[in-house]
N, CA, C and O atoms as a MOPAC input file, in Angstrom:
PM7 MOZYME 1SCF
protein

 N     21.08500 1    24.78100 1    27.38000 1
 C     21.47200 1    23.40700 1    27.20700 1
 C     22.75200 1    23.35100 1    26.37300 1
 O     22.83100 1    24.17100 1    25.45900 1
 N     23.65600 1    22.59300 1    26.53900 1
 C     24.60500 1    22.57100 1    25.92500 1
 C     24.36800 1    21.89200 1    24.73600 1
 O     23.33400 1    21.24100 1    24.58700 1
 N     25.59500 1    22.01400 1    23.49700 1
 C     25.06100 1    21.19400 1    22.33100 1
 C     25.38700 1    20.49400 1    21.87000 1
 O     25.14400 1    20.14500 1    20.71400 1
 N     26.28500 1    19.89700 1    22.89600 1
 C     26.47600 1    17.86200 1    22.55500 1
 C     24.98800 1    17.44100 1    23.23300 1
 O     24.44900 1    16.55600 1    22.56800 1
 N     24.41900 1    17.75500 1    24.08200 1
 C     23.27400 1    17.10700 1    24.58100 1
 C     22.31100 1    17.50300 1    23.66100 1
 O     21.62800 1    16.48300 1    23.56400 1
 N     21.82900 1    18.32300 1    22.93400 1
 C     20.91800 1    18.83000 1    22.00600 1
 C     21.09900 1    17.81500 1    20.47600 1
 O     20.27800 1    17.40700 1    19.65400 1
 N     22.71700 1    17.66700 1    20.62100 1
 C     22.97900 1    16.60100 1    19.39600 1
 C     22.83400 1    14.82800 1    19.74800 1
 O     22.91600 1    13.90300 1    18.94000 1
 N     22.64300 1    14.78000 1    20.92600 1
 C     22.54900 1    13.66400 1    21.13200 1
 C     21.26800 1    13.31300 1    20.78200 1
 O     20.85600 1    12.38000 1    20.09300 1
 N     20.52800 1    14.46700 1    21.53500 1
 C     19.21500 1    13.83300 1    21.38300 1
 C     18.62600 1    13.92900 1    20.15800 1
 O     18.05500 1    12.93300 1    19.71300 1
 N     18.65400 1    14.81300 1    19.60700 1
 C     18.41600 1    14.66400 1    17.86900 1
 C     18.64600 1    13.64600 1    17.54100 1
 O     17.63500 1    13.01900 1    17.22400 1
 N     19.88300 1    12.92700 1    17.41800 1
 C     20.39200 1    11.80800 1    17.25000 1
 C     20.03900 1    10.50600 1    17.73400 1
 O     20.17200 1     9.54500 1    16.97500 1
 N     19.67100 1    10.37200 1    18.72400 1
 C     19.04800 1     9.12100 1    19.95600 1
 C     17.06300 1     9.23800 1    18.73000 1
 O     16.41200 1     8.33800 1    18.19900 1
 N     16.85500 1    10.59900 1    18.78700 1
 C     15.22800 1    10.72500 1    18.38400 1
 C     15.08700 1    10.16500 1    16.66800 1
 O     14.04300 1     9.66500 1    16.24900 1
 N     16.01300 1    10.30800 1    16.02300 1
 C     16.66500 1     9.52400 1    14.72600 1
 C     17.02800 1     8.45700 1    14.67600 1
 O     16.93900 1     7.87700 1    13.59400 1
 N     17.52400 1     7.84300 1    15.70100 1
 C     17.66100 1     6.60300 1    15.23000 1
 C     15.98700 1     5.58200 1    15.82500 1
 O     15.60300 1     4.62000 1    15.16000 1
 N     15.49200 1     5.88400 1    16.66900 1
 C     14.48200 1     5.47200 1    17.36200 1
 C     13.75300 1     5.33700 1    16.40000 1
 O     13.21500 1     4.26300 1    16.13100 1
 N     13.55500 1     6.83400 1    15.44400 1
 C     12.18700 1     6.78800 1    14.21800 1
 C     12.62900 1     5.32400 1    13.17000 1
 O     12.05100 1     4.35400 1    12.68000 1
 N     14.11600 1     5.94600 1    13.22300 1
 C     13.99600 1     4.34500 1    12.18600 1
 C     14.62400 1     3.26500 1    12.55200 1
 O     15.32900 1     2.74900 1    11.68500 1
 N     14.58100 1     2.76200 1    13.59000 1
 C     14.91500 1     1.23800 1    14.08100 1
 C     13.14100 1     0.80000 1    14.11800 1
 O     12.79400 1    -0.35500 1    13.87300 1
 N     12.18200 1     1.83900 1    14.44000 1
 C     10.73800 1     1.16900 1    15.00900 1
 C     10.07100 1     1.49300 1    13.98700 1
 O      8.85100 1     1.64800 1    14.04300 1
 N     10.73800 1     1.63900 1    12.93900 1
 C      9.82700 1     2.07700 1    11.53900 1
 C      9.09300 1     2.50600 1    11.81700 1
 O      8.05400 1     1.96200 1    11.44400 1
 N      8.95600 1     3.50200 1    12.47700 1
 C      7.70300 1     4.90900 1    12.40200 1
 C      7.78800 1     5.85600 1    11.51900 1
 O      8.22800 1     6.95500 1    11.85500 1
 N      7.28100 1     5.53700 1     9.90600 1
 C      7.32700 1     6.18900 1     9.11200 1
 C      6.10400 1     6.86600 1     9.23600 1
 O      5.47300 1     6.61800 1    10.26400 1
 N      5.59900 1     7.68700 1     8.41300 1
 C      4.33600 1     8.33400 1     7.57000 1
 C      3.52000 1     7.37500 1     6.98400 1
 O      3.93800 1     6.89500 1     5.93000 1
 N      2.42300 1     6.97000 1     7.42800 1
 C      2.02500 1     6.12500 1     6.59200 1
 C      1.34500 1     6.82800 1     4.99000 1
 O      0.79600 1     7.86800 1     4.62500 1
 N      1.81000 1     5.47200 1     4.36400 1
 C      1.29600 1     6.19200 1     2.88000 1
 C     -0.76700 1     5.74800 1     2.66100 1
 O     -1.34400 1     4.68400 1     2.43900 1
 N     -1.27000 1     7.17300 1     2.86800 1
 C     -2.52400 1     6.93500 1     2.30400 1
 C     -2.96900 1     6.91800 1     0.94200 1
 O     -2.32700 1     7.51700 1     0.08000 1
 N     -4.44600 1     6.01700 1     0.56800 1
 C     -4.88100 1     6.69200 1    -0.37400 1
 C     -5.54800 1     8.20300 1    -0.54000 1
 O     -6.53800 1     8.38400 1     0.16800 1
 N     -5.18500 1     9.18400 1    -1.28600 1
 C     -6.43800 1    10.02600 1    -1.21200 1
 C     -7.20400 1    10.07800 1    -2.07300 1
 O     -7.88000 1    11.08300 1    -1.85400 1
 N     -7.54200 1     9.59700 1    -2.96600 1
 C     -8.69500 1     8.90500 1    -4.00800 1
 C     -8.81300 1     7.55300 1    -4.75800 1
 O     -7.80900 1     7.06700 1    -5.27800 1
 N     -9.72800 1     7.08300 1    -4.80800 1
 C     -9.62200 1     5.98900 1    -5.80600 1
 C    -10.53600 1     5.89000 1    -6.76200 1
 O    -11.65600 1     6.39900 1    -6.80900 1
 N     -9.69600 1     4.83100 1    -7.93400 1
 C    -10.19700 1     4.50000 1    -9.00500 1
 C    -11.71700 1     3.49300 1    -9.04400 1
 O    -11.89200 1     2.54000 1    -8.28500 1
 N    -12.44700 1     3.82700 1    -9.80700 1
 C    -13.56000 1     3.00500 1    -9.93400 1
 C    -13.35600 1     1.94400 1   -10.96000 1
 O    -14.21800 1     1.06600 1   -11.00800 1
 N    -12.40600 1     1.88800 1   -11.74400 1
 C    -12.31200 1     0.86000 1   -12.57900 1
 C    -10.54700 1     0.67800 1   -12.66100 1
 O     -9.62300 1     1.42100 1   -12.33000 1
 N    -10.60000 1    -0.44300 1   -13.16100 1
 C     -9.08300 1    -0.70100 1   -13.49900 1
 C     -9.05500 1    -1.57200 1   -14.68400 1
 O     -9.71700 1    -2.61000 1   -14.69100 1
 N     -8.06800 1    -1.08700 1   -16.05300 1
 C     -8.00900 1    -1.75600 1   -16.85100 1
 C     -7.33800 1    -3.09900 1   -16.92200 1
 O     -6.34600 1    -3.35500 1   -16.24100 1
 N     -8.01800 1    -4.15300 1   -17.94800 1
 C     -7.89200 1    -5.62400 1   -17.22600 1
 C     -6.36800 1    -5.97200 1   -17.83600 1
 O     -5.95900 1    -7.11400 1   -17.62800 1
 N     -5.40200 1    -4.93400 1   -18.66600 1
 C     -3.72900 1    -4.97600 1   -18.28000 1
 C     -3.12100 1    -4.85300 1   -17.78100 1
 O     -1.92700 1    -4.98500 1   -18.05000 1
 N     -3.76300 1    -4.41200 1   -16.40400 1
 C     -2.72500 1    -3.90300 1   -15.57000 1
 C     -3.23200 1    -5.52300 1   -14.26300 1
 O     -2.49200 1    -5.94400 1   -13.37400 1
 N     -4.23400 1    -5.90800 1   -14.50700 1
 C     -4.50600 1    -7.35800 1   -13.57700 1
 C     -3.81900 1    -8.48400 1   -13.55300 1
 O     -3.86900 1    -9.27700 1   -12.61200 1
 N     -2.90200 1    -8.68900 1   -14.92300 1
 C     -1.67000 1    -9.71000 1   -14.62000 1
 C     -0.66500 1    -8.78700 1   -14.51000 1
 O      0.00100 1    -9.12600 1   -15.48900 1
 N      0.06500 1    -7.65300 1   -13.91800 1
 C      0.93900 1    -6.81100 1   -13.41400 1
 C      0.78600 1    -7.08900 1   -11.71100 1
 O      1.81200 1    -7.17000 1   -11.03500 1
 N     -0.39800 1    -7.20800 1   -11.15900 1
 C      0.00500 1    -7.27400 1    -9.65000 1
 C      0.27200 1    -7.85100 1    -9.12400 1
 O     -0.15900 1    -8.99900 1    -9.22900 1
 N      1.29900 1    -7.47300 1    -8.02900 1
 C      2.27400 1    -8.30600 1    -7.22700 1
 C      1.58500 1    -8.67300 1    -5.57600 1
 O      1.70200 1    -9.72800 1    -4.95200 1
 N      0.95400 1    -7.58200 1    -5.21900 1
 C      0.39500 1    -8.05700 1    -4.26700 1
 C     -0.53600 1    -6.92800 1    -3.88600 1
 O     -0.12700 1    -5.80600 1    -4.18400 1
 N     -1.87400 1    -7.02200 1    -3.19700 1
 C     -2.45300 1    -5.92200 1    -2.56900 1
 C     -2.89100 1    -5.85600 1    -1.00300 1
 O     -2.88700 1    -6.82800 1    -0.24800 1
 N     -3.21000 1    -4.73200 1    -0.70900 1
 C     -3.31800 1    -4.38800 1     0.75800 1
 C     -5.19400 1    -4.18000 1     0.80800 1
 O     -5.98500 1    -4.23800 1    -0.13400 1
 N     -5.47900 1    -3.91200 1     2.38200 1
 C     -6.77300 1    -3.60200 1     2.18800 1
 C     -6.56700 1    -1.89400 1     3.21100 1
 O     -6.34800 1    -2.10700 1     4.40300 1
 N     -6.60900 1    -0.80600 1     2.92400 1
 C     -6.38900 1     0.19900 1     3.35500 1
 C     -8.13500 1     0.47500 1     4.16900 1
 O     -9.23700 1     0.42000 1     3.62500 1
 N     -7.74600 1     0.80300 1     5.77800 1
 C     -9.33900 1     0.60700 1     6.50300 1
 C     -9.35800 1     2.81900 1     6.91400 1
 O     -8.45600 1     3.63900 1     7.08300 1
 N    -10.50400 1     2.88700 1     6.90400 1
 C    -10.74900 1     4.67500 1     7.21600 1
 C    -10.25300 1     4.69300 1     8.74000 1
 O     -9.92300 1     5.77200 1     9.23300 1
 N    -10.18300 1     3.27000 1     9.64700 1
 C    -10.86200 1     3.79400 1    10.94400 1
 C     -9.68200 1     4.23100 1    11.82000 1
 O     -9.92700 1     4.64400 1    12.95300 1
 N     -8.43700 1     4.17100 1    11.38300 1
 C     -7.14500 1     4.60400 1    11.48300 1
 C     -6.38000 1     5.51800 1    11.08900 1
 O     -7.25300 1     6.24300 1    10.61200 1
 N     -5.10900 1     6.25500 1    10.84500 1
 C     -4.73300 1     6.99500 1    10.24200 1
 C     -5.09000 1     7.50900 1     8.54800 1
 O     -4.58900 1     8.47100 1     7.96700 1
 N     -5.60400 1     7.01400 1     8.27700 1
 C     -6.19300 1     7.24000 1     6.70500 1
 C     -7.59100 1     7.17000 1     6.76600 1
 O     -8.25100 1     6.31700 1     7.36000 1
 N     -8.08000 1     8.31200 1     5.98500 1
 C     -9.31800 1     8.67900 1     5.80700 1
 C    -10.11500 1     8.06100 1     4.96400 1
 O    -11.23000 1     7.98400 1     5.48000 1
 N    -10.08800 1     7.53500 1     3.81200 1
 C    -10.74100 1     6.65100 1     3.16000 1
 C    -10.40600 1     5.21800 1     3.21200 1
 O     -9.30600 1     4.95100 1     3.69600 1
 N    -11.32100 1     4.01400 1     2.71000 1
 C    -11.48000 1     3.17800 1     2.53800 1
 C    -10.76700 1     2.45200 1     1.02000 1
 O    -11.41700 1     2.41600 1    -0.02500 1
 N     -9.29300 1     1.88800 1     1.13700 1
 C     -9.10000 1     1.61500 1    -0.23800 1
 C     -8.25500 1     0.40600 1    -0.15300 1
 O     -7.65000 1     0.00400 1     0.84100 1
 N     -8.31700 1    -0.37600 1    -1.90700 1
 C     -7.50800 1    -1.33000 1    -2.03500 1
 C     -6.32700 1    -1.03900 1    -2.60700 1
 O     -6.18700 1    -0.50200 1    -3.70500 1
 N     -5.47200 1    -1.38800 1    -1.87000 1
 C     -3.82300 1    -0.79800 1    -2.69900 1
 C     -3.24400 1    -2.04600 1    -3.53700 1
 O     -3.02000 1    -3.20100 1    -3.17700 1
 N     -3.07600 1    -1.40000 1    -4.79800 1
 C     -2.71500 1    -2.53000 1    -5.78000 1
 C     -1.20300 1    -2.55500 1    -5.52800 1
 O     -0.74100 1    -1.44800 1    -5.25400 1
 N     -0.38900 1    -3.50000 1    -5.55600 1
 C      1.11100 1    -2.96300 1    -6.13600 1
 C      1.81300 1    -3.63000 1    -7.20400 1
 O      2.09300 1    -4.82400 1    -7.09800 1
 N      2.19700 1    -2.78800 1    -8.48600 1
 C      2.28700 1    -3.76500 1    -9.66700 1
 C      3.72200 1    -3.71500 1   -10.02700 1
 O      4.51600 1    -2.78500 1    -9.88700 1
 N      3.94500 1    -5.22200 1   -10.65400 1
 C      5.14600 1    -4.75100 1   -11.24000 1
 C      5.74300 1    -3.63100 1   -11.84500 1
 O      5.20500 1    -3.22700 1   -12.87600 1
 N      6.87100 1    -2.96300 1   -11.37400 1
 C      7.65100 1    -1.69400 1   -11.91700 1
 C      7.11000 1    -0.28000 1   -12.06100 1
 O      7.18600 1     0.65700 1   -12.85600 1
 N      6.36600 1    -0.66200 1   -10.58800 1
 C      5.56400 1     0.75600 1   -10.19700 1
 C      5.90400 1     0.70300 1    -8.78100 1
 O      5.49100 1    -0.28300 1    -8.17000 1
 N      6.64900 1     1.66400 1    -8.07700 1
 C      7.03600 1     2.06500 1    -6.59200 1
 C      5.70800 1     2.08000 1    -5.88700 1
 O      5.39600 1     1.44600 1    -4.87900 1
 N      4.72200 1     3.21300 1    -6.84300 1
 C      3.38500 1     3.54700 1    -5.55300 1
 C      2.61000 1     2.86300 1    -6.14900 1
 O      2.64200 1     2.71400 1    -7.37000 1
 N      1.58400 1     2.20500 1    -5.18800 1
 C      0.29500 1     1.36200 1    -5.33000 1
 C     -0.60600 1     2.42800 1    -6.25100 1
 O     -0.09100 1     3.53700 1    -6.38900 1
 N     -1.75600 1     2.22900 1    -6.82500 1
 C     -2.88200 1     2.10200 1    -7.22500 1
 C     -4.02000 1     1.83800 1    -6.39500 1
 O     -4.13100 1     0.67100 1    -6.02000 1
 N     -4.89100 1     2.65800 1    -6.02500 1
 C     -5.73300 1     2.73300 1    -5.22900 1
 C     -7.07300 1     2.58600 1    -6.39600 1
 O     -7.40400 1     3.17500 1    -7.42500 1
 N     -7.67100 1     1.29200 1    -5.46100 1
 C     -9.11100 1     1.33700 1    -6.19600 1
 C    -10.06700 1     1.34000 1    -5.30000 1
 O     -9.74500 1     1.21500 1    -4.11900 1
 N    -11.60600 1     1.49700 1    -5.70500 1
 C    -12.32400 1     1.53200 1    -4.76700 1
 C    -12.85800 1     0.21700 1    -4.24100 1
 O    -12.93800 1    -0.64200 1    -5.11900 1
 N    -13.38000 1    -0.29400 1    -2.60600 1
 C    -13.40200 1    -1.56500 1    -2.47300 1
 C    -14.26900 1    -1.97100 1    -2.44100 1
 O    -14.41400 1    -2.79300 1    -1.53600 1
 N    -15.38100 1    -1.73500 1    -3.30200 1
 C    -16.60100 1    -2.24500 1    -3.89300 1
 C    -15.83400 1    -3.22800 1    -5.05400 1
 O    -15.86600 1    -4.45500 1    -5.15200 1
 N    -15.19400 1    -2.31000 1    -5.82200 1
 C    -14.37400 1    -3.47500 1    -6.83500 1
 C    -13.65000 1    -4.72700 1    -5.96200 1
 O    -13.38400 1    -5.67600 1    -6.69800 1
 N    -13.24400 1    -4.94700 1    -4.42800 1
 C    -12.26900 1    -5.99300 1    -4.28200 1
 C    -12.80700 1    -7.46000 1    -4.17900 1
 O    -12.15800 1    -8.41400 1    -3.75000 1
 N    -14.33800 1    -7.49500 1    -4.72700 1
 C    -14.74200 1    -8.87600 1    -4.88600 1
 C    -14.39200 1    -9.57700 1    -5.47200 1
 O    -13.87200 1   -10.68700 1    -5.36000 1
 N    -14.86500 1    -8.49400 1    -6.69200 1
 C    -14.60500 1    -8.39700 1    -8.63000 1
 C    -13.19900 1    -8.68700 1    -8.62800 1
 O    -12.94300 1    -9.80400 1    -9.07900 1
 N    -12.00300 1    -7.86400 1    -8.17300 1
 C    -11.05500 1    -7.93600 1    -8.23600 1
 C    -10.00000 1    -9.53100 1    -8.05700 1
 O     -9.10400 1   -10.04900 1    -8.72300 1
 N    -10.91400 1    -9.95400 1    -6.44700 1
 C    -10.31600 1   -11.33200 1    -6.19900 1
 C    -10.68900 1   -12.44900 1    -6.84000 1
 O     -9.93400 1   -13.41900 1    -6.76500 1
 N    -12.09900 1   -12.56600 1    -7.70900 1
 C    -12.69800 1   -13.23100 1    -8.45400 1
 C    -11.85300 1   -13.86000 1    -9.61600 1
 O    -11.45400 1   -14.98100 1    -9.93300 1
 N    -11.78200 1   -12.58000 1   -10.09000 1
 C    -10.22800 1   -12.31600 1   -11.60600 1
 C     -9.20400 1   -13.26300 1   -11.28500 1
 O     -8.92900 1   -14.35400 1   -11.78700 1
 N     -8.65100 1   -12.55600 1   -10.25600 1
 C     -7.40800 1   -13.33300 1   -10.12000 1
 C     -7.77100 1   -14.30900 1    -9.88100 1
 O     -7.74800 1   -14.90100 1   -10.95900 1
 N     -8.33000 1   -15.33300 1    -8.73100 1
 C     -8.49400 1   -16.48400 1    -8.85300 1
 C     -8.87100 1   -17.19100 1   -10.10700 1
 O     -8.78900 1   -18.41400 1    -9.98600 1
 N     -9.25200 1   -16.78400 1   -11.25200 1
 C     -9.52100 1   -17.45800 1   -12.74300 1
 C     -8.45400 1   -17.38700 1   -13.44100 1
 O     -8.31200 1   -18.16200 1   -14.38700 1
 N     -7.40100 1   -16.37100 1   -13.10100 1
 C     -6.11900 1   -16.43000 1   -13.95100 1
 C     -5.85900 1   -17.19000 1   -13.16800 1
 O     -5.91200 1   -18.12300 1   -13.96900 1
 N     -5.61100 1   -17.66000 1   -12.27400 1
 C     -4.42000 1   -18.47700 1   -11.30500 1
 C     -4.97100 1   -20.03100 1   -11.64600 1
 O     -4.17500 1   -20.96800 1   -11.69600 1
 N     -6.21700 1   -20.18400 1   -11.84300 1
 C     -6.85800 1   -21.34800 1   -12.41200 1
 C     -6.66200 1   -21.70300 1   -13.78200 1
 O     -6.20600 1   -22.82200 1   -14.01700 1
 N     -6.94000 1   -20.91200 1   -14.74500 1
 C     -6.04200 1   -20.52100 1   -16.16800 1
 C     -4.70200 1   -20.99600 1   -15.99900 1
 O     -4.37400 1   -21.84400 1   -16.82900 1
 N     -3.83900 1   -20.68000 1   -15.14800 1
 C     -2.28400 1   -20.50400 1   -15.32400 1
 C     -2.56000 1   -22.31500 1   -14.72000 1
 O     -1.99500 1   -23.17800 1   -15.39200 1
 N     -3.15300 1   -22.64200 1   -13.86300 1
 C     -2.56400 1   -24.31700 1   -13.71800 1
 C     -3.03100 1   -25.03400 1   -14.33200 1
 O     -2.84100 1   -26.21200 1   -14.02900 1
 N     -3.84300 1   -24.73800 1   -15.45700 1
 C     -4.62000 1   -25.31700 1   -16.55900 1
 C     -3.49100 1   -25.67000 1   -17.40600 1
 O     -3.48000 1   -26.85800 1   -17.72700 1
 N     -2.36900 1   -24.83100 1   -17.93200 1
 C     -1.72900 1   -25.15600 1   -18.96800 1
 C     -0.68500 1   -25.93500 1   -18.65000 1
 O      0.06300 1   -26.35500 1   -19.53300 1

């Protein structure tokens, strides 16, 4: 094969991965059973991470202010978890 065609396609197979965002997805591979209640007004938003797909466990991904990677907890806590926040957010329109 010649190797403008070998560079093309490298090239054509590079841009494809990232125009269709086919990254790696980021798993959890363990989680926390507890989370301290300072880091619960830090989060910005969370995910619900499912086993039955590319990732093997079952987890809630925290993501907090001025932290790149989530925080993985376990999702027995995400009752507890949404409970919280809804009382701060009730708290916060209280004042």
């Amino acid at each position: 094969m010649d190797l403008k065609v070998v560079l093309l396609v490298v090239f054509l197979s590079a841009l494809a991965i990232t125009s269709t965002n086919a990254s790696i997805p980021s798993c959890c591979i363990s989680t926390q059973k507890f989370m301290p209640r300072k880091m619960l007004s830090k989060v910005e938003r969370l995910e619900r991470q499912y086993s039955n797909g590319v990732c093997d466990i079952d987890a809630l991904k925290l993501y907090l202010k001025g932290r790149m990677r989530p925080i993985c907890i376990d999702v027995q806590l995400e009752k507890a978890f949404v409970r919280i926040q809804n009382l701060n957010q009730q708290q916060i329109k209280r004042i």
